[in-house]
C-alpha positions in Angstrom: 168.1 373.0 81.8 164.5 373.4 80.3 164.1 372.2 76.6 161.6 374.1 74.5 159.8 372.1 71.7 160.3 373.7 68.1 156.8 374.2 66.8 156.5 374.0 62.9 155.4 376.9 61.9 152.8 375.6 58.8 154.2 376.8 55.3 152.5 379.3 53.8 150.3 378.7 50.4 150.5 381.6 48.3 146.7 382.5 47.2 145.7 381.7 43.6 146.1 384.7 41.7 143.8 384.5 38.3 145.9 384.8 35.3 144.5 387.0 32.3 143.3 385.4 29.6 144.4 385.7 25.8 141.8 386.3 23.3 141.6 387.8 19.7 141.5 391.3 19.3 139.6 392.7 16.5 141.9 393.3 14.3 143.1 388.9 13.8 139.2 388.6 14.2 138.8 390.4 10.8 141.6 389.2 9.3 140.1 385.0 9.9 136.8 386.2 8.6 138.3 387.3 5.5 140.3 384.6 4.5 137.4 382.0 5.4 135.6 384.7 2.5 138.1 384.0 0.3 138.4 380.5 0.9 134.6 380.0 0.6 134.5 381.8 -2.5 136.9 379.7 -4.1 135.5 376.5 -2.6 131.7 377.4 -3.6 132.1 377.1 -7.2 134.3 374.7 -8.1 132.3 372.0 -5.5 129.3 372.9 -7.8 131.3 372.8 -11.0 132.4 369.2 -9.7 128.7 368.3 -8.7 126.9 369.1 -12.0 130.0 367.9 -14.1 129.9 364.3 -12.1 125.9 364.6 -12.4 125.6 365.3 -16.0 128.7 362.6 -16.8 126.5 360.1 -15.1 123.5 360.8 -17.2 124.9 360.8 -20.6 127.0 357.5 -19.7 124.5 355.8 -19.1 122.8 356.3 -22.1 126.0 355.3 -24.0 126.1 352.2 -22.1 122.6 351.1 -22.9 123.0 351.7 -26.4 126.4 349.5 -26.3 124.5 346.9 -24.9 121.9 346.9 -27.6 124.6 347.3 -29.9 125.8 344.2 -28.5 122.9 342.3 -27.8 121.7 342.5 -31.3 124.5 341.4 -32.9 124.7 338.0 -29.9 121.0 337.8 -30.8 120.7 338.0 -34.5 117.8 340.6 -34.7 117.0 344.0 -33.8 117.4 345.6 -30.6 115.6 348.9 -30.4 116.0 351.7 -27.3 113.2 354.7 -26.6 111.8 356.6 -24.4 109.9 355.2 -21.8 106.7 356.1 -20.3 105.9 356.6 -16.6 105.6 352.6 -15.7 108.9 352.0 -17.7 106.7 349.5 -19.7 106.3 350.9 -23.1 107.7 353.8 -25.3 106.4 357.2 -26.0 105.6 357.2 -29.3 107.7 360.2 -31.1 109.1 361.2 -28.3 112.3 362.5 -28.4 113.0 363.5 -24.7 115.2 361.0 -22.9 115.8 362.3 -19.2 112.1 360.2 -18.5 114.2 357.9 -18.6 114.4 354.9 -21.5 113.6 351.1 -22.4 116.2 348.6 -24.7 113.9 345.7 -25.7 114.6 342.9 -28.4 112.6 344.2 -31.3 111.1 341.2 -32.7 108.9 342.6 -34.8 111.1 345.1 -36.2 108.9 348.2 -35.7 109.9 350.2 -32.3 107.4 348.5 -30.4 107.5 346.4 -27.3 105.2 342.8 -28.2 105.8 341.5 -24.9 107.3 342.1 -21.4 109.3 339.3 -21.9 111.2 341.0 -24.8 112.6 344.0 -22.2 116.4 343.8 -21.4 116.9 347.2 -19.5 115.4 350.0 -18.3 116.3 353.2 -17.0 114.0 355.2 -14.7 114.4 359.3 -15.1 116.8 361.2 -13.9 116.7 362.3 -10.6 119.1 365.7 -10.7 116.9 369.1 -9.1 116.1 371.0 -10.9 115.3 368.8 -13.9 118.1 368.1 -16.5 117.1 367.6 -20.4 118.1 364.8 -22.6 116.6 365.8 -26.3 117.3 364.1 -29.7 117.6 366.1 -32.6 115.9 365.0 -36.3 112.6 364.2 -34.3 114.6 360.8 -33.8 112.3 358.9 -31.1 114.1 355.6 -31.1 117.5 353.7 -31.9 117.6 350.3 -33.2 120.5 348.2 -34.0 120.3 345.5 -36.8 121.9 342.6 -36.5 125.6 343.9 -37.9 125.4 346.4 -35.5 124.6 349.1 -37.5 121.9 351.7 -36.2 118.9 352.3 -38.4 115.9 353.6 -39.3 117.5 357.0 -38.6 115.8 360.3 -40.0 116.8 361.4 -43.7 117.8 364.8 -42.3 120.4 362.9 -40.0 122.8 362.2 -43.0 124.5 359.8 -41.2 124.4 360.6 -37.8 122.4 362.0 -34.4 122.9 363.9 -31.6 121.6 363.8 -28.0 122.1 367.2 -26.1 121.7 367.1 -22.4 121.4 370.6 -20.7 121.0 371.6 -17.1 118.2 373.6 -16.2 119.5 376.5 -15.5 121.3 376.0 -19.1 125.0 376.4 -18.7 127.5 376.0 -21.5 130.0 374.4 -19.6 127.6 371.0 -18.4 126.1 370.6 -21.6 127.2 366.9 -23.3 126.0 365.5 -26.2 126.5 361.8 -27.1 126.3 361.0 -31.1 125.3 358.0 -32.9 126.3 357.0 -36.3 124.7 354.4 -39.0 128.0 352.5 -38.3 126.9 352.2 -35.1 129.7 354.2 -33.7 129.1 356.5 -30.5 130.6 359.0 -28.6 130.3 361.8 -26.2 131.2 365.4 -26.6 131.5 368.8 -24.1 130.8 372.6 -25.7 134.8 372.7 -24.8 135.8 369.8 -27.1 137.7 371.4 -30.6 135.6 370.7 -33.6 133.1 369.7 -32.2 129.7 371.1 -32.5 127.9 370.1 -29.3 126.1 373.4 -28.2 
């Protein structure tokens, strides 16, 4: 009896078959580019509403922080402490100026006159502000310097001040809603102020 050897027959790999592919149709096309519209116009504004706000915060601060610190320094000293605003080489003041964002010097006033005698008598300076386009910092009363006795009270202010002065600082373009002013009283008091703030009259 004969035997007959089973031959494997090989199995059998179906052929790859490309499956369609899922896309957008026009219609959910349309749909994403209008709520990335919306999304951007929302987002637009308020990121530059946050970026001037945070810019123009910044500049007035730190104006009210120099002037605390001659505040403070003239009463630790026991003689005048005077800040202005500074000329290009941030070594001397521009005489009646009364534009800050040039940026501003606070010097021990030894002669009691707004003057700088000496390099040696310079505590702090601030270079100008660095915000495009150009921001302004102007003093009303044709006030071109701040000094601080040794009480800390401020003098040598303007009779039109009647007892107090005000620093507005505008964007360029101006808008309402970045302006701040910062005001300084004969007491020596100081404090800052937006358009939005009630009773105030920053504008």
């Amino acid at each position: 009896m004969g035997f007959e050897i089973a031959r494997k027959t090989p199995k059998r790999h179906d052929a790859w078959v490309p499956q369609p592919q899922a896309g957008f149709t026009l219609t959910e096309l349309a749909v994403v580019m209008i709520i990335a519209a919306i999304l951007l116009g929302i987002a637009v504004p308020s990121y530059r509403y946050v970026s001037y706000s945070n810019r123009v915060s910044s500049e007035v601060n730190a104006l009210l922080g120099d002037l605390q610190f001659a505040r403070s320094e003239a009463t630790r000293e026991g003689q005048t402490v005077t800040v202005c605003p500074a000329d290009a080489t941030l070594t001397q003041c521009v005489a009646n100026s009364t534009a800050w964002q040039s940026g501003w010097i606070v010097f021990s006033d030894v002669n009691n006159n707004a003057t700088i005698a000496s390099a040696g008598d310079i505590l702090r300076v601030k270079a100008a502000f660095t915000g495009r386009p150009q921001d302004t910092f102007i003093s009303d009363h044709a006030l071109s310097f701040i000094s601080f006795n040794r009480e800390g009270f401020a003098t040598a202010f303007p009779p039109a001040a009647q007892g107090y002065v005000t620093l507005t600082l505008h964007t360029t373009p101006n808008n309402a809603q970045w302006t701040r002013c910062l005001q300084i009283f004969t007491t020596g008091m100081m404090g800052t102020e937006k358009t939005t703030d009630p009773q105030g009259n920053c504008t």
